[in-house]
DRENPA-3360 file (N, C-alpha, C; in nm, 2 decimals, always signed):
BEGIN
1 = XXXXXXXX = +3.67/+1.04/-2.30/+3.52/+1.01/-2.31/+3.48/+0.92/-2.19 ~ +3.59/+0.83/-2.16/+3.53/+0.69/-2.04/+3.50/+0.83/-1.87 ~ +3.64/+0.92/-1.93/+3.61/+0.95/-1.78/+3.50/+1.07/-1.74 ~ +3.44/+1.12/-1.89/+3.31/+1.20/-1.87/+3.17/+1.10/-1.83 ~ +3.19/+0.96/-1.92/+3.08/+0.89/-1.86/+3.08/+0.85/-1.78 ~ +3.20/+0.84/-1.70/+3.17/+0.76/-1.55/+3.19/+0.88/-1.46 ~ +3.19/+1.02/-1.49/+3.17/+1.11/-1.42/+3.01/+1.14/-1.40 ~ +2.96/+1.13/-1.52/+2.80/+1.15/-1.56/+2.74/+1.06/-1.47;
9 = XXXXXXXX = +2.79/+0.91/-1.47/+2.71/+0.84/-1.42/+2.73/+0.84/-1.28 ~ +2.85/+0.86/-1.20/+2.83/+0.93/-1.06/+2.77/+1.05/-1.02 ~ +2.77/+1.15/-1.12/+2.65/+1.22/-1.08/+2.54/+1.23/-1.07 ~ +2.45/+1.16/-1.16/+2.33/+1.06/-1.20/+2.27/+0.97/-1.03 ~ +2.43/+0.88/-1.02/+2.38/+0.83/-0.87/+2.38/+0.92/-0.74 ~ +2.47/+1.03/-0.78/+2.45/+1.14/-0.65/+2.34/+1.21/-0.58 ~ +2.28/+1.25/-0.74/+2.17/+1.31/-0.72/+2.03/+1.21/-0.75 ~ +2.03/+1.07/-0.74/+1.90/+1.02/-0.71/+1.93/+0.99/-0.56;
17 = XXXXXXXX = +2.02/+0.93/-0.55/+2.05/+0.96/-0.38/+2.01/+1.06/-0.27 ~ +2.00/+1.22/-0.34/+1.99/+1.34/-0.27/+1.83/+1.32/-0.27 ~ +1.75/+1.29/-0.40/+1.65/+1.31/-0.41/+1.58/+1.21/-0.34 ~ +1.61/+1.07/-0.32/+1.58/+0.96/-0.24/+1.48/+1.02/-0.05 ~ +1.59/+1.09/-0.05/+1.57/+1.16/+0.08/+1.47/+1.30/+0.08 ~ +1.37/+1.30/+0.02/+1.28/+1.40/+0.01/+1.20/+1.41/+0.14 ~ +1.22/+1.56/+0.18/+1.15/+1.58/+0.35/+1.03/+1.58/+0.35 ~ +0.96/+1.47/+0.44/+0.81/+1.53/+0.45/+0.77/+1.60/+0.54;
25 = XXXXXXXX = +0.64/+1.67/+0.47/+0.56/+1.76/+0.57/+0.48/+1.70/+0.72 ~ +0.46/+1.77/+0.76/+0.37/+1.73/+0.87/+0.25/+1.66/+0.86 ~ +0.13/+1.71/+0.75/+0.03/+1.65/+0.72/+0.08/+1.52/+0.63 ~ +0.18/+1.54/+0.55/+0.20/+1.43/+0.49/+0.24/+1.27/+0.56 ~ +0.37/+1.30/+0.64/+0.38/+1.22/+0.77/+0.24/+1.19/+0.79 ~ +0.16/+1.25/+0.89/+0.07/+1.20/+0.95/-0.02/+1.12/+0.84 ~ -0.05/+1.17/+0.70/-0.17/+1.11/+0.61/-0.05/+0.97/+0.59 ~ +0.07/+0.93/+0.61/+0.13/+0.80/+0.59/+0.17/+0.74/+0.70;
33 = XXXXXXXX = +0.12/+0.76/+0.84/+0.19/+0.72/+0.96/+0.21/+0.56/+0.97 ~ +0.11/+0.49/+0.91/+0.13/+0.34/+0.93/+0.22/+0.31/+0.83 ~ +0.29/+0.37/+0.73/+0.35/+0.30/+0.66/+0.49/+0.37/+0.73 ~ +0.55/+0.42/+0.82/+0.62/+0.51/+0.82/+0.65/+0.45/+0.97 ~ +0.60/+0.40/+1.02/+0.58/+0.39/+1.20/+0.69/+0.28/+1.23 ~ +0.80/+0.32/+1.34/+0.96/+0.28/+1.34/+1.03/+0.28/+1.26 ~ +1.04/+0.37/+1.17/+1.10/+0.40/+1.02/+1.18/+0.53/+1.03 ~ +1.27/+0.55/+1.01/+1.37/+0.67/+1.01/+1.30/+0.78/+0.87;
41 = XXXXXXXX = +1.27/+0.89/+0.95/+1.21/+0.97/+0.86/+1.24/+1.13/+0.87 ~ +1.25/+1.19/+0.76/+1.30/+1.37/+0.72/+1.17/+1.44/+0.73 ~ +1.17/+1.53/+0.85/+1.10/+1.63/+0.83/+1.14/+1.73/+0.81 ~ +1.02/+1.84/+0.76/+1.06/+1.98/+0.76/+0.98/+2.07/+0.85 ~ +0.92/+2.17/+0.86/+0.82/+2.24/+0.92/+0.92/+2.37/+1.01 ~ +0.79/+2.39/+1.13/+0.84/+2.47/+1.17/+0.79/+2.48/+1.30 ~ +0.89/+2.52/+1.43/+0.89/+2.44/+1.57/+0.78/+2.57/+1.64 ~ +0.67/+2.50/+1.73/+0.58/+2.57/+1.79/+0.59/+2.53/+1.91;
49 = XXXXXXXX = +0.66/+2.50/+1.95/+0.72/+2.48/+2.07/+0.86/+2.40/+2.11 ~ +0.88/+2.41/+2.24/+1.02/+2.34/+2.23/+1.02/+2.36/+2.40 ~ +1.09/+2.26/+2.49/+1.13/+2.29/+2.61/+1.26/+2.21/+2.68 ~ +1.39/+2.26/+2.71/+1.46/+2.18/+2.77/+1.43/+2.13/+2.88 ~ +1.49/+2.00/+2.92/+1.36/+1.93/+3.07/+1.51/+1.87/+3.13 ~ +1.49/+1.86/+3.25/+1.54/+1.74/+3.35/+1.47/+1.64/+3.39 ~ +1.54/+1.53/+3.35/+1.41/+1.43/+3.42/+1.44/+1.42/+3.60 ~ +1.37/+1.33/+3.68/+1.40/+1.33/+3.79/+1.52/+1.23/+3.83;
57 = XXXXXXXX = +1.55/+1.15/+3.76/+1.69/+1.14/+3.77/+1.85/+1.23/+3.75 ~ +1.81/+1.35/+3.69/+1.90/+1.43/+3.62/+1.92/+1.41/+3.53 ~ +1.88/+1.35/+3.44/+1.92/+1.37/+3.29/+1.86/+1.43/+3.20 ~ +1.91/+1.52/+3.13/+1.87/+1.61/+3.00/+1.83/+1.53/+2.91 ~ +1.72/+1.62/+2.85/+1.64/+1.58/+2.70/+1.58/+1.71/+2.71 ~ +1.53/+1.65/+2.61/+1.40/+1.81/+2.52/+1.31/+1.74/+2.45 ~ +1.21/+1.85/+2.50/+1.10/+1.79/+2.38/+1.03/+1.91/+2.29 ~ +0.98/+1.89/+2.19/+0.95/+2.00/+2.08/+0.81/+1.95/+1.97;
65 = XXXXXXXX = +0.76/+2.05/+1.89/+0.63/+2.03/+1.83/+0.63/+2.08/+1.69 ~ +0.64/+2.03/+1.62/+0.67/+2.05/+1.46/+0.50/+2.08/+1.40 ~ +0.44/+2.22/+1.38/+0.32/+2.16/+1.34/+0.29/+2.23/+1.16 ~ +0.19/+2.22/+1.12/+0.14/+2.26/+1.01/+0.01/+2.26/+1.02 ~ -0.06/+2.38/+1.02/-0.19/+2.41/+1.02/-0.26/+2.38/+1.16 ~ -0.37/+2.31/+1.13/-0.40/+2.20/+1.29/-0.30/+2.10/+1.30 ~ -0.23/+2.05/+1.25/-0.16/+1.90/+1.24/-0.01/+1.94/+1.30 ~ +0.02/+1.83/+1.42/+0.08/+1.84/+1.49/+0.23/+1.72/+1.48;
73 = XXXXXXXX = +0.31/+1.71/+1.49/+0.46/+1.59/+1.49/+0.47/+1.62/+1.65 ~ +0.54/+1.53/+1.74/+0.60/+1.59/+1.87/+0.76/+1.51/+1.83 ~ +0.82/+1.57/+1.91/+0.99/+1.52/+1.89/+1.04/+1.49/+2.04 ~ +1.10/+1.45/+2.04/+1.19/+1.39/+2.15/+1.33/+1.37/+2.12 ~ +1.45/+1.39/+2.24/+1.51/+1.36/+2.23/+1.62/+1.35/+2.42 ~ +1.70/+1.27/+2.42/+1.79/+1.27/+2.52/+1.88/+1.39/+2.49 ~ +1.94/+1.44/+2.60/+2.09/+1.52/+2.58/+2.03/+1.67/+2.60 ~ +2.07/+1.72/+2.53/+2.07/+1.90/+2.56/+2.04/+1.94/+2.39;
81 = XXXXXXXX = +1.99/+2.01/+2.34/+2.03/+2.12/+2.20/+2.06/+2.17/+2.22 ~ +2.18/+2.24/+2.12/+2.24/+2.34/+2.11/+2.25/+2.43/+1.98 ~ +2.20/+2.50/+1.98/+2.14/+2.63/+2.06/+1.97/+2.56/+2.05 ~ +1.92/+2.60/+2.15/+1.80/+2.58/+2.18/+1.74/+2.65/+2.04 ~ +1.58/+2.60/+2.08/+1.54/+2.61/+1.97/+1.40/+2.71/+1.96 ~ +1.38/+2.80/+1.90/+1.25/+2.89/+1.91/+1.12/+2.88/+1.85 ~ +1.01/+2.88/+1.91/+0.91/+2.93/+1.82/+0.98/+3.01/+1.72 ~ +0.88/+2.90/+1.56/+0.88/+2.98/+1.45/+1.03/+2.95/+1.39;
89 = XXXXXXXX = +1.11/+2.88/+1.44/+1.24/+2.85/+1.37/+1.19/+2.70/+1.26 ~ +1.22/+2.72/+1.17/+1.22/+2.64/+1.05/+1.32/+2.51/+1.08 ~ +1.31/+2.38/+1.08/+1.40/+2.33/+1.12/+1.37/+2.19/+1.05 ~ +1.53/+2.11/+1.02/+1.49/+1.98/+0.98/+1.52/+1.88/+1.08 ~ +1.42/+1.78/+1.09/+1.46/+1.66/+1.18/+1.44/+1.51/+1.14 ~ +1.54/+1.48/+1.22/+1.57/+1.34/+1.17/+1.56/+1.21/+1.27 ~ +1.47/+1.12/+1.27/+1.45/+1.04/+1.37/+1.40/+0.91/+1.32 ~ +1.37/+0.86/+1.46/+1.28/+0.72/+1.41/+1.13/+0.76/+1.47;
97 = XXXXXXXX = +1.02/+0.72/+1.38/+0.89/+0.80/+1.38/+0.78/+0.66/+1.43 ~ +0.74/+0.73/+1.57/+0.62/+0.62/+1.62/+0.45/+0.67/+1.63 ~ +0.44/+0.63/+1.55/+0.28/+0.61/+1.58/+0.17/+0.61/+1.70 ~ +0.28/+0.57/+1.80/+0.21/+0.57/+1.93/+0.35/+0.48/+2.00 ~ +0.34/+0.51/+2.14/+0.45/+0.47/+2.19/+0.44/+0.45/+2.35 ~ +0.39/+0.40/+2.36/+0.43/+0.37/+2.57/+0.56/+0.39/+2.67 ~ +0.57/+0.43/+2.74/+0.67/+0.43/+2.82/+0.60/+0.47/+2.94 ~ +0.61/+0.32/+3.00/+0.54/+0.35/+3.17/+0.39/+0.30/+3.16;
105 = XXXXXXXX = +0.35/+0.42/+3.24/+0.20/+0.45/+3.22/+0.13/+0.61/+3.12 ~ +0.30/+0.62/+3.05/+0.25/+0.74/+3.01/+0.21/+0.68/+2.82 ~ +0.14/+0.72/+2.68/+0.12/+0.73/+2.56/+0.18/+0.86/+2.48 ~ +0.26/+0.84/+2.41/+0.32/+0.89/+2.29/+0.29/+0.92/+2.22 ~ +0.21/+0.99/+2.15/+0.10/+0.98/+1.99/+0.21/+1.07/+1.88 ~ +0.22/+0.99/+1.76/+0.31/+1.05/+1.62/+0.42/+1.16/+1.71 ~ +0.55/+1.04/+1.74/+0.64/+1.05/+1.76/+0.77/+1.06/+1.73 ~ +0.90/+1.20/+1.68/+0.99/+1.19/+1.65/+1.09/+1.16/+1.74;
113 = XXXXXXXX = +1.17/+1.02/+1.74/+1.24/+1.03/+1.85/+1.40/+1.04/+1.78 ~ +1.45/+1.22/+1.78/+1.56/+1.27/+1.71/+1.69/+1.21/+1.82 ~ +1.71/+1.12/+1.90/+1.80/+1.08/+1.96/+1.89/+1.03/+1.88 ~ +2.08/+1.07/+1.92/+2.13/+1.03/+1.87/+2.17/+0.86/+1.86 ~ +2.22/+0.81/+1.72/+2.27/+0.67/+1.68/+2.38/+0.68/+1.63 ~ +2.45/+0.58/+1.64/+2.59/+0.52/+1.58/+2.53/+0.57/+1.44 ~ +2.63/+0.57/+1.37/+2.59/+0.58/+1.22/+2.47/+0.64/+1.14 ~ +2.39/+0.74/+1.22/+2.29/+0.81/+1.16/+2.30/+0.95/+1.15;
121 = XXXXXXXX = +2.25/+1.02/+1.10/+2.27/+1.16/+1.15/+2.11/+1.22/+1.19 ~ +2.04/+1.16/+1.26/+1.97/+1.20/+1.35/+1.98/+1.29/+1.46 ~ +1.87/+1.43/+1.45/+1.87/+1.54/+1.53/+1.80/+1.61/+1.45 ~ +1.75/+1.79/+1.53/+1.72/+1.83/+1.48/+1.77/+1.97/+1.50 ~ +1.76/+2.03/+1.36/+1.88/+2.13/+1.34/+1.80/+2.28/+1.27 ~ +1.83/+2.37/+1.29/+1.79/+2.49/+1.22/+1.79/+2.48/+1.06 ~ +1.71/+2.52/+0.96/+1.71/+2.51/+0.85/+1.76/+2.61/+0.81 ~ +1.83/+2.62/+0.66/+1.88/+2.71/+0.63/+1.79/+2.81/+0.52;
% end
């Protein structure tokens, strides 16, 4: 009996765990951006664009566009994807989410930046 309940009760914590991590939509993101802004956040959607880039240094990144309806996410990241990514692919991503963002002279508006971290699993990946 001890070891059905402490089986029960690890599954109990497994799955509020799973459910902890519920993806948001696009419009939902955006209708909570200030509560959400430099906050590691799960999306879902589906990619309407995507482009692999060199910068003028030579270094790889990509950038990509998660939208829903009129309502738009943009993504970023350093490195390369692999396998690149298509219009119309369903995809989950994982990042830290800015509200607006500077770099330079350039503006950032509702920002995923899916770059990799020590200990996260940040990226974005084909859905299944």
């Amino acid at each position: 009996m001890k070891k059905f309940l402490t089986f029960s009760l690890f599954a109990s914590l497994a799955f509020l765990a799973i459910a902890a991590e519920e993806a948001l939509t696009v419009k939902t993101l955006l209708l909570k951006a200030d509560a959400n802004d430099g906050k590691p956040v799960f999306l879902t959607g589906k990619i309407s664009e995507f482009e692999q880039k060199t910068s003028k240094k030579g270094n790889l990144y990509f950038v990509f566009k998660v939208k829903e309806d009129d309502k738009t996410i943009n993504g970023f990241s350093h490195g390369e994807q692999k396998p690149p990514l298509k219009v119309g692919d369903k995809v989950e991503v994982r990042g830290i989410f800015r509200k607006s963002k500077q770099v330079g002279e350039l503006t950032f508006k509702n920002e995923i930046d899916v770059s990799e971290v020590k200990d996260k699993k940040f990226g974005v990946k084909k859905a299944d």
